[in-house]
C-alpha positions in Angstrom: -127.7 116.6 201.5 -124.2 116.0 201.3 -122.6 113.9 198.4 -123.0 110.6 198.8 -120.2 108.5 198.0 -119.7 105.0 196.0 -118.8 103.3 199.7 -122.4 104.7 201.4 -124.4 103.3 198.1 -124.7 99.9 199.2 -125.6 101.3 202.7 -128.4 103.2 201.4 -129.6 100.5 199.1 -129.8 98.3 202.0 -131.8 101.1 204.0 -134.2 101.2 201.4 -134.7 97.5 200.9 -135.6 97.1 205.3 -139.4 97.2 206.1 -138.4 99.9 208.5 -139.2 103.6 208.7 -135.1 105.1 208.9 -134.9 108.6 209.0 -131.4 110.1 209.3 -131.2 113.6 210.9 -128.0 115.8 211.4 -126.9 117.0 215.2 -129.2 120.5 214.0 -132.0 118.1 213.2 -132.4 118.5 209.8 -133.3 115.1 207.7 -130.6 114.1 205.7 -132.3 110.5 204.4 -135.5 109.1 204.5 -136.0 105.7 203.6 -138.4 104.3 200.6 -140.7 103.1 203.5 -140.7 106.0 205.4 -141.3 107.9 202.0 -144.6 105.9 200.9 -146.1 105.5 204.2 -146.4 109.2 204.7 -147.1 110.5 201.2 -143.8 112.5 201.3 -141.4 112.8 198.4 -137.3 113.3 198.9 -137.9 117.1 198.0 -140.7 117.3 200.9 -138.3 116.0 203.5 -134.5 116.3 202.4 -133.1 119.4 204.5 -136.2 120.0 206.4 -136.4 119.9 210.4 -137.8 116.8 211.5 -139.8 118.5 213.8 -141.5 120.3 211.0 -143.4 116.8 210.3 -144.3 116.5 214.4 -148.3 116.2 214.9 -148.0 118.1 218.4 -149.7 121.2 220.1 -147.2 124.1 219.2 -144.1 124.3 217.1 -142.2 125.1 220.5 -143.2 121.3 221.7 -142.1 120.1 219.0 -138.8 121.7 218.9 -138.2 120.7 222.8 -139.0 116.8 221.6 -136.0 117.7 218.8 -133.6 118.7 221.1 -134.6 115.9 223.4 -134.2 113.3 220.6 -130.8 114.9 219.8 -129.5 114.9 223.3 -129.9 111.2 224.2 -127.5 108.9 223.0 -130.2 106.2 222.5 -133.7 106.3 223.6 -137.0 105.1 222.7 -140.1 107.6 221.7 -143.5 107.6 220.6 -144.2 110.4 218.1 -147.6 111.4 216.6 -146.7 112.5 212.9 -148.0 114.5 210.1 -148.6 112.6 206.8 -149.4 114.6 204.0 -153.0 114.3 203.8 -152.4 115.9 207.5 -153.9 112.5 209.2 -152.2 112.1 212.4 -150.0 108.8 212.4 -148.8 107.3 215.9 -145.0 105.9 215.3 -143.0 104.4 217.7 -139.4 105.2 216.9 -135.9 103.8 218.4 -132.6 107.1 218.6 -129.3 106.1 217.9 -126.0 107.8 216.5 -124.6 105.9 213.4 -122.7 107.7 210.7 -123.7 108.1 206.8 -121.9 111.0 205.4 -120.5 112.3 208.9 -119.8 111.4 212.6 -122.4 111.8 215.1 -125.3 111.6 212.6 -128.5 110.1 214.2 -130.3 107.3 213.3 -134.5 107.1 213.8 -135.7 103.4 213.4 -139.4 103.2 213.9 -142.9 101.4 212.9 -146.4 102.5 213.0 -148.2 102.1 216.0 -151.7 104.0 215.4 -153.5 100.6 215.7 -152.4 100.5 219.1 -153.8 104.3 220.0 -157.1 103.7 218.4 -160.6 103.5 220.1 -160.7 99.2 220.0 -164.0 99.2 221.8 -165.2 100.9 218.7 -164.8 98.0 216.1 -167.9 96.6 216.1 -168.8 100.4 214.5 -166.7 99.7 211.1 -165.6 96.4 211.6 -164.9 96.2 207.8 -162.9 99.0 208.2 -160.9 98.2 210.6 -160.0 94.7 208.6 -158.7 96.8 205.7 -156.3 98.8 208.3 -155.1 96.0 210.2 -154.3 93.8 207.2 -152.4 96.4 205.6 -149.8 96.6 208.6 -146.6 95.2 208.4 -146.9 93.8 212.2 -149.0 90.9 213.0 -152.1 91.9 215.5 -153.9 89.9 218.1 -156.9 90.6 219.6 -157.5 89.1 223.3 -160.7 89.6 225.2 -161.3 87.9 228.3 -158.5 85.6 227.6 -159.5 84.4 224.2 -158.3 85.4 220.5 -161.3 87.3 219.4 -159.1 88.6 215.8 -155.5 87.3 214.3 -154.4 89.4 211.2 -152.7 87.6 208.2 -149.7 88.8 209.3 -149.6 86.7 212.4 -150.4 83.6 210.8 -147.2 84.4 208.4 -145.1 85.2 211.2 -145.8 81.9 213.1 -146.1 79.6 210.3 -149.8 78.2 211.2 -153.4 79.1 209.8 -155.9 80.7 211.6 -157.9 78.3 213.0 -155.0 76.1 214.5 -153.3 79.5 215.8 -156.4 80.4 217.8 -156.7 77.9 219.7 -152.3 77.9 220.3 -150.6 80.4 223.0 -147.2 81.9 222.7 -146.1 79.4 225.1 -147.0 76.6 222.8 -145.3 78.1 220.1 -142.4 78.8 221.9 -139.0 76.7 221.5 -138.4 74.3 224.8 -135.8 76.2 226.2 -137.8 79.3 226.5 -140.8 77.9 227.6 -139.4 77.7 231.5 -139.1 81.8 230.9 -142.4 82.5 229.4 -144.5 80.3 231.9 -143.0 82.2 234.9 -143.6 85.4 233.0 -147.2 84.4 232.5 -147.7 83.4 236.2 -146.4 86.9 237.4 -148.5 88.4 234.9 -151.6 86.1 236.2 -150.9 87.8 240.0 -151.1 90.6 238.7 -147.2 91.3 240.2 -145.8 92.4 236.7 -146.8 94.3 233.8 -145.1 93.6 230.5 -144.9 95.9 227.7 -142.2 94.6 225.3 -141.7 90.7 225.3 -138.7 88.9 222.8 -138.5 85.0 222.8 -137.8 81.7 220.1 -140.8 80.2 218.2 -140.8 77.4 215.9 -143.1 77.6 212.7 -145.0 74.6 211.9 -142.5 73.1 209.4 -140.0 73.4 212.0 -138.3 77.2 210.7 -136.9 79.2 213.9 -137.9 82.5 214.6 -137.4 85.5 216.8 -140.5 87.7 217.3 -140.9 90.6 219.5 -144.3 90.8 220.8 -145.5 94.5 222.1 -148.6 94.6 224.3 -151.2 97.2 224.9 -154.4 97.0 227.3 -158.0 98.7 227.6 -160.2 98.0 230.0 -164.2 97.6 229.1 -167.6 99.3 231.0 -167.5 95.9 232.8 -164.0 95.9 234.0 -163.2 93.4 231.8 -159.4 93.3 230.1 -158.5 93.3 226.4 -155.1 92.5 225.4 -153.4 94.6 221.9 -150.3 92.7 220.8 -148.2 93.5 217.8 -145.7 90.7 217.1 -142.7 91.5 214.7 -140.2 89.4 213.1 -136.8 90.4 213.9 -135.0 87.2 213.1 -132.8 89.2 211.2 -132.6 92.0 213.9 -131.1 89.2 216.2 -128.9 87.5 213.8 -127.1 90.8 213.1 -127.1 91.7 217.0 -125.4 88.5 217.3 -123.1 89.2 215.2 -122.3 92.4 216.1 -121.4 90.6 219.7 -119.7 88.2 218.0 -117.6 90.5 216.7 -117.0 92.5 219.8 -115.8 89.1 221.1 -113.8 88.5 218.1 -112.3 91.9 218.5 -111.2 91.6 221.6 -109.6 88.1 221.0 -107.8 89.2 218.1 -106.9 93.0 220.2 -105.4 90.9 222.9 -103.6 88.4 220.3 -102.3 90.7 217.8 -98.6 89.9 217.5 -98.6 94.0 216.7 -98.7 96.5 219.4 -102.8 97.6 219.7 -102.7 101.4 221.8 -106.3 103.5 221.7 -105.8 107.4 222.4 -106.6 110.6 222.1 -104.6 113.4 221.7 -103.9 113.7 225.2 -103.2 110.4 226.3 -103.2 106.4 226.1 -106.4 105.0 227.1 -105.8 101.4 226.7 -103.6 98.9 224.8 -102.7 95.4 224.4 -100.7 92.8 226.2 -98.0 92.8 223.3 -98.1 96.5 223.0 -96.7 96.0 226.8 -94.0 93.6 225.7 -92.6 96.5 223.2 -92.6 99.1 224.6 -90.4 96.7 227.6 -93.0 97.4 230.7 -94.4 95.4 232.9 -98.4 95.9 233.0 -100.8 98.0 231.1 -101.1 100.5 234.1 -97.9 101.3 232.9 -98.9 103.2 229.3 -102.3 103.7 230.3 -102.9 107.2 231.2 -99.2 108.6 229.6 -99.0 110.9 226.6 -98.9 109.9 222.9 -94.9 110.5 223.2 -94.3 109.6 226.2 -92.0 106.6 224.6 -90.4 108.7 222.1 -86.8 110.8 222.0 -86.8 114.3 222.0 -86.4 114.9 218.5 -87.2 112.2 215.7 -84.1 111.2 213.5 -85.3 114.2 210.6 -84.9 116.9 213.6 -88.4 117.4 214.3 -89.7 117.6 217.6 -91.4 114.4 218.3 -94.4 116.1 220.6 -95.6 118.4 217.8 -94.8 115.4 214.9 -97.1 113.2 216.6 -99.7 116.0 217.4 -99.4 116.2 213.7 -100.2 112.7 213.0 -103.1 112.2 215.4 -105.0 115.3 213.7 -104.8 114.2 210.5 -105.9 110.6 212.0 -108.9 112.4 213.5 -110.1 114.0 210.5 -110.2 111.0 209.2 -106.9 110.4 207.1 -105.1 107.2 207.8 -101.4 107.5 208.8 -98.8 105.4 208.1 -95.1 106.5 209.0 -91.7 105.3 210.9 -91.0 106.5 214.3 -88.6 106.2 217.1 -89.4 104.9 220.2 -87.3 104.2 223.3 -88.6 101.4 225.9 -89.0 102.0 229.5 -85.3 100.8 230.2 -83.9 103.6 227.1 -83.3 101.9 224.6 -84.0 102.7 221.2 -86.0 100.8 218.7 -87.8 101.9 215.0 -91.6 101.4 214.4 -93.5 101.1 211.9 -96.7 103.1 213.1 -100.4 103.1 211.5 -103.0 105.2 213.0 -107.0 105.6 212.2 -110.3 106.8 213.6 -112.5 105.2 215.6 -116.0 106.3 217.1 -116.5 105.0 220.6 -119.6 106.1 222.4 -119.6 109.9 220.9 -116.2 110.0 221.5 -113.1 110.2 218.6 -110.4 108.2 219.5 -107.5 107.1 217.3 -105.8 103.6 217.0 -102.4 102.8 216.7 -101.0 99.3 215.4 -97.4 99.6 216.6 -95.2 97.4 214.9 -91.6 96.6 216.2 -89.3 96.6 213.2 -86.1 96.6 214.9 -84.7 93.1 213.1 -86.3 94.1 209.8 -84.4 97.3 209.8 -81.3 95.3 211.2 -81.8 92.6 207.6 -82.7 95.7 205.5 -79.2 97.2 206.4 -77.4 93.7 205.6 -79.6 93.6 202.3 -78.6 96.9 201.4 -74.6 96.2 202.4 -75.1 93.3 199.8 -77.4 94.9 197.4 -74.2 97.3 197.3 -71.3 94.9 197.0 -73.5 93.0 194.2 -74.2 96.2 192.2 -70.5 96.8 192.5 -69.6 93.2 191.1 -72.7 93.7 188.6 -70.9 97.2 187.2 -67.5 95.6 187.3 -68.1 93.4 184.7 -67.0 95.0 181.4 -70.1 93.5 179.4 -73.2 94.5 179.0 -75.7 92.7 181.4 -79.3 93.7 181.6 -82.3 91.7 183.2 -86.0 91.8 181.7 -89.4 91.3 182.7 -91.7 88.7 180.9 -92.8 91.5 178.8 -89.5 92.7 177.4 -88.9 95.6 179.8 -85.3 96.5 180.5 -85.8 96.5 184.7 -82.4 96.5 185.7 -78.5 97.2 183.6 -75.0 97.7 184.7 -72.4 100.1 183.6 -71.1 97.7 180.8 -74.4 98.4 179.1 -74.8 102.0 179.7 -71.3 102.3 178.3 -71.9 100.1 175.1 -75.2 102.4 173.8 -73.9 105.8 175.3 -76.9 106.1 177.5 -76.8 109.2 179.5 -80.9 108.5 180.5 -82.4 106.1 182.9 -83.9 103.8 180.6 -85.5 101.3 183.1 -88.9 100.1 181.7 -88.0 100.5 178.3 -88.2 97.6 175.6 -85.0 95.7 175.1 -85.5 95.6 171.5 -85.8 99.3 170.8 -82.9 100.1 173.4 -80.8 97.5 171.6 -81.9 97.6 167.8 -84.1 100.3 168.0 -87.3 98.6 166.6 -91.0 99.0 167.5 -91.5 95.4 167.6 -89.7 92.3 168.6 -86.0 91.3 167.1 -86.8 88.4 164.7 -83.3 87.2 165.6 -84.0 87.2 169.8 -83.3 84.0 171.1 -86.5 84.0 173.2 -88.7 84.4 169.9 -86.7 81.7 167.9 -87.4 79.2 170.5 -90.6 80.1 171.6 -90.1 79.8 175.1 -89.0 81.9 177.7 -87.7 79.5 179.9 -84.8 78.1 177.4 -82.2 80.5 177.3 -80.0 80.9 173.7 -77.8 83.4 172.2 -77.1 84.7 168.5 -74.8 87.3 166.5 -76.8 90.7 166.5 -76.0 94.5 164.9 -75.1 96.9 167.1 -76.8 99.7 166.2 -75.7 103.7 167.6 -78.0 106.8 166.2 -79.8 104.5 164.0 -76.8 103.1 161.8 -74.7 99.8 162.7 -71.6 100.2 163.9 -70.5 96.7 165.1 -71.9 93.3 165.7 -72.9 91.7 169.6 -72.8 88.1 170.9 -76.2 88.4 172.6 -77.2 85.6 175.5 -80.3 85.3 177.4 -80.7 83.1 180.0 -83.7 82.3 182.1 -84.1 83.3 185.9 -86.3 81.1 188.0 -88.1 81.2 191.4 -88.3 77.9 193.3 -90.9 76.5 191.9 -88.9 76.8 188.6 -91.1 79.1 187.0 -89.3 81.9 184.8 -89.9 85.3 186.8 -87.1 86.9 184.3 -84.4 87.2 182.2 -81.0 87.6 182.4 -78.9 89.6 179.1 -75.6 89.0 178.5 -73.9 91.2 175.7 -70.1 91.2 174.3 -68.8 93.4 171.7 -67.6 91.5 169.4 -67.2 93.5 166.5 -63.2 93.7 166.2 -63.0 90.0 166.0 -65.6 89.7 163.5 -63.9 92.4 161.6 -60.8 90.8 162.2 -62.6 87.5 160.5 -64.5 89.0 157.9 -60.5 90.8 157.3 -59.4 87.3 157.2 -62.0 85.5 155.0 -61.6 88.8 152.4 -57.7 88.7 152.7 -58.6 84.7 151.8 -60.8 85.2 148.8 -58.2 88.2 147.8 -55.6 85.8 147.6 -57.4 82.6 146.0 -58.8 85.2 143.3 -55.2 86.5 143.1 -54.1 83.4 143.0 -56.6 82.2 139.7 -55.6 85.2 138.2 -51.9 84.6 138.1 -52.5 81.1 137.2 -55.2 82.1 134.4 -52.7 84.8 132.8 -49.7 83.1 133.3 -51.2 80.4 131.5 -52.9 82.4 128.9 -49.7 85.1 128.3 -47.8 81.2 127.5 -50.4 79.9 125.2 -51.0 83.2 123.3 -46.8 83.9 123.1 -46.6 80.4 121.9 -48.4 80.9 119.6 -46.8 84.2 118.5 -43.6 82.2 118.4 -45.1 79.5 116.3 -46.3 81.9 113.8 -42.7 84.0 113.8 -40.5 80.5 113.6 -42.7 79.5 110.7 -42.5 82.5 108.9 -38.9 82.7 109.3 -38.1 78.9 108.2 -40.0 79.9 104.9 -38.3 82.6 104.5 -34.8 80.3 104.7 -36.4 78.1 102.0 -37.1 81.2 99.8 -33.9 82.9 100.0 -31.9 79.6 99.4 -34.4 78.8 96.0 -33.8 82.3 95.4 -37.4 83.2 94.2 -40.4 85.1 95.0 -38.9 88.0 97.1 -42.2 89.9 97.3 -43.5 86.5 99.1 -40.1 86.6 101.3 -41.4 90.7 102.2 -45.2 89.3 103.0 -43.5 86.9 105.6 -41.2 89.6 107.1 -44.7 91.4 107.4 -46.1 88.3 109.0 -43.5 88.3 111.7 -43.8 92.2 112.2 -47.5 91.6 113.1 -46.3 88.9 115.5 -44.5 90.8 117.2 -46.8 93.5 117.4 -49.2 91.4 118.4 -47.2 89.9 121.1 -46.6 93.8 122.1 -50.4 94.2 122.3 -50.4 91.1 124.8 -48.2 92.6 127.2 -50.0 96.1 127.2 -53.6 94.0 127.5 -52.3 92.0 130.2 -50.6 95.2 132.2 -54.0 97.1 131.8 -56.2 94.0 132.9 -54.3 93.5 136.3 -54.5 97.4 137.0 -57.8 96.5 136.4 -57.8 94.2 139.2 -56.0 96.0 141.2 -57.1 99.5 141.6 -60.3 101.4 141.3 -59.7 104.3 138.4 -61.8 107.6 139.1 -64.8 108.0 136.8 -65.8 111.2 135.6 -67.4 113.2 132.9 -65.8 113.4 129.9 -66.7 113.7 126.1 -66.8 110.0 124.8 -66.5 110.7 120.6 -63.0 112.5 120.6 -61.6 109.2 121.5 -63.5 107.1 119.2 -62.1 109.6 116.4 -58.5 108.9 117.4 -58.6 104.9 117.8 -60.3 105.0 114.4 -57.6 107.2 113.2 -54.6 105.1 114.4 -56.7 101.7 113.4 -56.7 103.0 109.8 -52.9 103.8 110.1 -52.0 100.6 111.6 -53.8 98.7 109.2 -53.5 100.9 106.0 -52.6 98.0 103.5 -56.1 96.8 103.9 -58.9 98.0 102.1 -60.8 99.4 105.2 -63.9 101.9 105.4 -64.7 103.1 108.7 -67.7 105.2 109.1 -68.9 107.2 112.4 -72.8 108.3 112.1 -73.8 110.8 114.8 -75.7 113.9 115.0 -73.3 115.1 117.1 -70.0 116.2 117.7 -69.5 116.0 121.2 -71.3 114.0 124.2 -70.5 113.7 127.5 -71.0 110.7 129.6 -69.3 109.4 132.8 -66.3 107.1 132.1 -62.6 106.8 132.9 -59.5 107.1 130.8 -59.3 103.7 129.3 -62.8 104.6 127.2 -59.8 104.7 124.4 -58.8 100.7 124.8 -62.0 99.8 124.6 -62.9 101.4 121.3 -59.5 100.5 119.9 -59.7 96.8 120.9 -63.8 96.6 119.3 -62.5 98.2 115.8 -59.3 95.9 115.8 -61.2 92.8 116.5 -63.5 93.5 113.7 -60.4 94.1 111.5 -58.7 91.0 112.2 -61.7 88.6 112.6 -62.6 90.0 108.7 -61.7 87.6 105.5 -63.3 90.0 103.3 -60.7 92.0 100.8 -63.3 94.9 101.6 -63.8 95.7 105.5 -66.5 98.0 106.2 -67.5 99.4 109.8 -70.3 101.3 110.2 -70.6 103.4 113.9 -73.9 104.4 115.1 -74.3 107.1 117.8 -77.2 107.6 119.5 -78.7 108.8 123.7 -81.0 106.4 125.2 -82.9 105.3 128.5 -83.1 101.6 130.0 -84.3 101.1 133.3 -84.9 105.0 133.7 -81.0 105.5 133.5 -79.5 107.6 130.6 -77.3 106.3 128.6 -75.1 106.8 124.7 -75.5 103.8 123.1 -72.3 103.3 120.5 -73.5 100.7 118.1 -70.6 98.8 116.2 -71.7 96.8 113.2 -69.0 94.8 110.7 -69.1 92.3 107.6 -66.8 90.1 109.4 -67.4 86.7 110.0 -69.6 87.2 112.6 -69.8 85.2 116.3 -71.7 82.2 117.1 -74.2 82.1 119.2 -72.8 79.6 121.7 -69.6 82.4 122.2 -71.4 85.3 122.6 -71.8 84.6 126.0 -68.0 84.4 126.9 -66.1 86.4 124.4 -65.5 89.1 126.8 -64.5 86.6 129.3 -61.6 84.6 127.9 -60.7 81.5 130.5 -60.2 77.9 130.3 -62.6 75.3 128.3 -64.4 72.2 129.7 -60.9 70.2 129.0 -58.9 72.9 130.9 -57.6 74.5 127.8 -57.4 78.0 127.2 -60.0 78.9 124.9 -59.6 81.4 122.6 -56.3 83.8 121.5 -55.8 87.4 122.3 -56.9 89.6 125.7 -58.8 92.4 123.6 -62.3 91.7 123.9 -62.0 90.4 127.5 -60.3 93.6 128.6 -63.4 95.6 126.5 -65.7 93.6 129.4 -63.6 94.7 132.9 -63.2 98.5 131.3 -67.0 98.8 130.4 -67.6 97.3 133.6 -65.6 99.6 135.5 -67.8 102.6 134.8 -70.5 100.9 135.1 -71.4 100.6 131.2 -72.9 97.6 129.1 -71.3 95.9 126.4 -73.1 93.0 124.5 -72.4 91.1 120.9 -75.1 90.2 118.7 -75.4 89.3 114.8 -75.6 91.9 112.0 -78.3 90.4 110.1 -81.0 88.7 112.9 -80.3 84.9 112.7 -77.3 84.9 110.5 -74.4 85.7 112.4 -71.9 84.7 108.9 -73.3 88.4 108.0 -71.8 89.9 110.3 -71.8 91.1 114.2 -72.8 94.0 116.0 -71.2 95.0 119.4 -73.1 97.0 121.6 -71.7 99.6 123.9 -74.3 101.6 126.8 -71.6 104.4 128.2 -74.3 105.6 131.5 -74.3 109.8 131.1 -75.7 109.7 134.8 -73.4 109.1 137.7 -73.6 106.1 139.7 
């Protein structure tokens, strides 16, 4: 058996579920289905009957009868027969069986649609023999049977008091005229009164009942007849329920009508052919192709309305032939064609064409569908689908539309342009076009409001090959149908990263300025108070000096103030030189490199001693080393001088002693040389340890402090990227002492 497919499942689910033997045979007469009925009430299994020749299972004289009876069921288109059949136990079982053609897996398949009838063959006159069983038999049938002799019910099955809704002893005394419905009753009585002279014979008779609660049925009565030794006549009547037979026979009619209604009304042309010609068609199949009655289609060829050659350059005869072979193997087409009406002009068409079965016969239908006018709006649609696209690609931006989900379903030029896209990129997600992310862009104005139907906009990166190189002004705004219900979105995108360079430019050139600003105004301020006081110190000094020369005493105390105002001036010497280094500082970034950091520590404590060599100084460098390299720049020198002069001249002792400790370390796993500085001066406090290597201005706006040394120590360490911290000599006592703290990194940063 062929295989079945998901479509012909219900169909054979409802063939098992009828109370009807259905068997299916091909146009060889093999058995293709056999229903469950059909199945149990012959002992057969699917194996036993599934490809087999239904004449195999004939109870008949010869094999050659029962192939003739074969053919004969195969010839007729529909036809009624009475069949003796095998069963398996090989009991002989009388079935009366209705032919049609039908299709299950293929055309022209034909459909048996019987019931068991070997009640009706039996030997009645022999009941009264095994009356018991003959009970058993004829309640297991699925047909009610009466039992008439000499006019009167002599035997009513169960099934005929289920069929008409009554019990037994009210149904026998009841005819089928009673029990018919009023409007049939006219029929049946004149029936009965040509049966009563004998002037008609009936065999098969349908008709309307009405159960007992008042339930409609239609019943089918068949009637058989035997005549006894005494001429006396006994009436056999099967009755069937085929309510359900006539309700779908109904329909079926019904639905021819319909059909034809909606064939004739179709506002679509309606043609049925075959490949040779037009064998009907509808009234508005007329109207299109511009004649002026059927008679003029009917009988023409399938091109007969068609040009020469279709608008691709095939020959229209062979395309069509084409088309209606595919239709009648079953393959629905659908296609455009050119037609030309009976007057010559030209018109498009959107054609469909399927099978149909008609009486053995394959046809094809064609709904013809003039689309002349749609063509005609499609060509204006696509004139201003063109001249919108062109405005849509004129506009220098990037504008992009997206579906509720996110998908990029349409862009214009601007936006190509802006990512470098060379690849269509239509159903895409915006945000991994745009930002390239895997989710959605925190920062989207759809997600910060939460709603799709409120449009917004917001400053986003542009990002190219995974690195920003700019910054967007990103709008979205909603686009609504007419019920205002957002179907999309519209995205609106403007480079905008020169102007926010330009203003980031502007707010650095801003802060630039204010800072270079402070700075002038910190130093200017600072480079007075410190040379004032320079000036103070030399002015004093020197009016001493006046009072000692003119007293005329004490010239070694005259030479200690001349030494005073040498210092001064020194000192005011150093000021310039600090203040010089500390706005290069500012200024300019000084190259860092690798360098060995002790053979300038050697030389500042070299020229410190020099410069200082009336004090009583001991200045002692501790490492296990003689060189190590770290990374640093060239004013690694300043800073060592301006540590060792600060703990000269912040020192009251008469004995000044430095000890240097060298050592490598690690802090936050970066390597580093960690120059230790410890004095016995008089030490920092704690609440200026914070700021001493940022001098500035105090809470009443006064400069604090004198001298730039230990503030330019701070910018130089922090210009390579060092450390530099103060803290006291002995822990808790800072009068003991202080100990500066210098990290130089010996990895590059």
């Amino acid at each position: 058996m062929p295989k079945i497919s998901n479509e012909e499942k219900d169909l054979i689910e409802i063939l098992n579920s009828i109370n009807e033997l259905i068997l299916i045979i091909d146009e060889m007469g093999y058995i293709i289905f056999a229903n469950s009925i059909t199945k149990s009430q012959f002992g057969y299994t699917e194996e036993d009957l599934i490809g087999k020749k239904f004449s195999d299972f004939m109870y008949l004289k010869s094999k050659e009868t029962a192939n003739q009876v074969l053919e004969e069921i195969i010839r007729k288109k529909e036809k009624v027969f009475s069949l003796p059949i095998r069963s398996r136990e090989n009991s002989k079982i009388f079935i009366d069986m209705v032919i049609f053609r039908g299709k299950l897996n293929s055309p022209n398949e034909i459909f048996c649609i019987g019931r068991i009838i070997s009640l009706e063959k039996r030997s009645f006159n022999k009941i009264g023999e095994s009356d018991e069983r003959f009970k058993r038999m004829a309640e297991n049938i699925n047909e009610g049977l009466t039992i008439i002799e000499n006019g009167k019910i002599v035997y009513l099955n169960n099934r005929v008091c289920e069929i008409f809704g009554y019990p037994k002893n009210e149904l026998e005394n009841l005819t089928g005229i009673d029990l018919a419905l009023e409007e049939e009753k006219e029929r049946l009585r004149k029936i009965q009164r040509e049966v009563d002279d004998q002037t008609r014979e009936i065999k098969t008779l349908k008709f309307w009942i009405q159960q007992k609660d008042g339930t409609k049925k239609y019943i089918q009565n068949k009637y058989s007849y035997s005549w006894t030794e005494n001429k006396k006549k006994n009436v056999y009547v099967l009755t069937s329920d085929i309510t359900e037979r006539k309700r779908i026979e109904d329909s079926l009619k019904e639905s021819e009508v319909k059909y034809r209604m909606l064939f004739e009304g179709a506002n679509d042309g309606i043609i049925i052919m075959n490949l040779k010609m037009f064998l009907e068609c509808n009234d508005r199949a007329v109207e299109i192709y511009g004649c002026s009655n059927k008679n003029e289609i009917i009988g023409y060829p399938p091109w007969k309305f068609s040009p020469q050659f279709q608008p691709d350059g095939q020959n229209s005869k062979e395309k069509a032939l084409f088309y209606l072979q595919n239709a009648i193997e079953g393959e629905k087409q659908r296609f455009y064609w050119l037609h030309i009406k009976k007057d010559g002009t030209k018109f498009d068409a959107e054609i469909s064409l399927s099978r149909i079965d008609v009486n053995d016969e394959i046809l094809v239908q064609a709904i013809v569908r003039d689309i002349t006018e749609q063509k005609m709006i499609q060509e204006k649609l696509k004139l201003n689908e063109k001249f919108l696209q062109s405005v849509f690609n004129a506009i220098r931006d990037g504008i992009f539309i997206l579906d509720p989900n996110y998908n990029i379903i349409r862009y214009n030029t601007g936006f190509r342009e802006l990512f470098g896209i060379t690849e269509t990129i239509q159903g895409n997600k915006c945000y991994y076009v745009i930002q390239n992310r895997d989710n959605p862009c925190p920062w989207c104005p759809i997600i910060i409001k939460k709603d799709m139907g409120k449009g917004g906009g917001n400053i986003v990166p542009l990002i190219k090959n995974n690195k920003q190189v700019g910054w967007l002004d990103l709008s979205i705004f909603p686009l609504k149908d007419n019920m205002g219900n957002t179907i999309n979105m519209i995205g609106h995108l403007k480079d905008i990263t020169k102007r926010v360079n330009a203003q980031f430019n502007l707010k650095e050139s801003e802060v630039k300025y204010r800072s270079a600003y402070q700075r002038a105004e910190f130093y200017k301020d600072l480079f007075a108070h410190d040379i004032n006081n320079i000036f103070q110190n030399i002015l004093s000094a020197n009016e001493l000096n006046e009072i000692l020369l003119l007293n005329s005493k004490n010239p070694h105390e005259i030479l200690q103030n001349f030494k005073l105002i040498e210092d001064q001036v020194s000192r005011g010497s150093n000021l310039v030189s600090n203040v010089r280094k500390l706005s290069k500082l500012e200024k300019q970034t000084f190259e860092i490199h690798k360098k060995d950091i002790l053979t300038p520590l050697r030389m500042a404590i070299e020229e410190i001693k020099g410069r200082f060599s009336s004090n009583e100084i001991n200045i002692k460098l501790n490492s296990n080393k003689y060189e190590i390299f770290a990374h640093t720049n060239d004013f690694l020198y300043d800073v060592y001088q301006n540590i060792l002069e600060n703990a000269i001249i912040h020192n009251e002792n008469d004995f000044i002693d430095i000890q240097i400790e060298v050592s490598e370390t690690e802090k936050n796993e970066k390597k580093y040389v960690e120059i230790t500085f410890l004095d016995n001066g008089r030490g920092v406090k704690n609440e200026i340890k914070e700021k001493i290597f940022r001098r500035g201005y105090d809470e009443n706006g006064k400069i604090r402090g004198t001298g730039l040394g230990l503030t330019l120590v701070g910018k130089i360490v922090e210009s390579f990227h060092g450390k530099i911290s103060v803290d006291d000599k002995v822990k808790g006592n800072y009068s003991e002492g202080s100990k500066f703290i210098l990290l130089i990194p010996q990895d590059p940063f």
